[in-house]
C-alpha positions as CSV (number, residue, x, y, z in Angstrom):
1,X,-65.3,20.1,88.7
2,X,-61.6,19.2,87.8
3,X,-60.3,18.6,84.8
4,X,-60.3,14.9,82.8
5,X,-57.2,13.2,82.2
6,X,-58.3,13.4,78.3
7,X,-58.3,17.0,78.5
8,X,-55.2,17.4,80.0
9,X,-53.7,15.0,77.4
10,X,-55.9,17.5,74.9
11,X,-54.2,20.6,76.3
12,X,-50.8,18.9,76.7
13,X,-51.0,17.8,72.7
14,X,-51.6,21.7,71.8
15,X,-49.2,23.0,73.9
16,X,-46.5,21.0,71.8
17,X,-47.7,21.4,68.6
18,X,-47.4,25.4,69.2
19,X,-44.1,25.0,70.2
20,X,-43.1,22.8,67.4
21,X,-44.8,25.5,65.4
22,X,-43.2,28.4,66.9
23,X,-40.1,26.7,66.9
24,X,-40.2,26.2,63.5
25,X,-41.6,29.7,62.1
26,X,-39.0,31.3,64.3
27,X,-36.3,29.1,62.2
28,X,-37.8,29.8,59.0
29,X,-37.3,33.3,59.4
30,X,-34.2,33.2,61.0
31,X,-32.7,31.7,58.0
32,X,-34.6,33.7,55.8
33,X,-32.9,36.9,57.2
34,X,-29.6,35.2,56.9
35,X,-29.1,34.9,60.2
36,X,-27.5,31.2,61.4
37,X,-28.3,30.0,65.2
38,X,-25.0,31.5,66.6
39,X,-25.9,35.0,65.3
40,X,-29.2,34.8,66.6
41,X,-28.7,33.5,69.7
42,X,-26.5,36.6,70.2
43,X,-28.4,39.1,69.3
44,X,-31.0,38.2,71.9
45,X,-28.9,37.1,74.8
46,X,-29.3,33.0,75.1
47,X,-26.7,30.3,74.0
48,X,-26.8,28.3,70.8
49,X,-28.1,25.0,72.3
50,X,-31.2,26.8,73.8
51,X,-32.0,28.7,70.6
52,X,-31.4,25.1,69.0
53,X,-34.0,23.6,71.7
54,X,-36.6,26.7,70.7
55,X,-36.5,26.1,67.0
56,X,-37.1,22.1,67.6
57,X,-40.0,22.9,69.7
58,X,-38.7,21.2,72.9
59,X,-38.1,24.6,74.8
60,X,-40.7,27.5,75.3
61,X,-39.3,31.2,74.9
62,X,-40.4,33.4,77.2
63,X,-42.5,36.8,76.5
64,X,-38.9,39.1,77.2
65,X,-37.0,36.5,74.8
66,X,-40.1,36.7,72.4
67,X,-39.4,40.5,72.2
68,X,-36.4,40.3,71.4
69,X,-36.5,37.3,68.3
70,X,-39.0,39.7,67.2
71,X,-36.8,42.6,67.1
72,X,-33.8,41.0,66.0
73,X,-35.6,39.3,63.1
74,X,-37.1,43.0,62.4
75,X,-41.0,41.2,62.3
76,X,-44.1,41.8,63.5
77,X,-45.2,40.0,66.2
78,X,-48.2,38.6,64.3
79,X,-45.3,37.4,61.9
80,X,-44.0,35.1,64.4
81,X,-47.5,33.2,64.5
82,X,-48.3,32.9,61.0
83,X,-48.3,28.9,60.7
């Protein structure tokens, strides 16, 4: 059986709440290192405006760019989804 419009909307809703959430976690300690978008977005390899779209939650990182936030921010991964 397929899936109901109402659960696609269900899934759909989640999906950008954890973005928003990861966007927003990644920010917090972004700033909290002292790090400001530009010096970020260098250290792992993507442009200010797409580091900008991340940290509002209208972009998705993916796992290699995930790696590297997490390095450059010195956390654990598990750090990253603390929200």
């Amino acid at each position: 059986m397929g899936t109901s419009i109402k659960e696609k909307n269900e899934i759909k809703d989640k999906e950008i709440n954890i973005k928003k959430l990861l966007g927003l976690r990644i920010k917090e300690l972004r700033t909290k290192k002292g790090f400001t978008q530009e010096i970020l977005a260098e250290k792992i390899g993507i442009g200010v405006r797409n580091l900008s779209k991340i940290e509002c939650g209208n972009n998705f990182v993916t796992a290699e760019k995930l790696a590297k936030i997490i390095v450059a921010l010195d956390v654990e991964p598990v750090d990253l989804f603390n929200f």
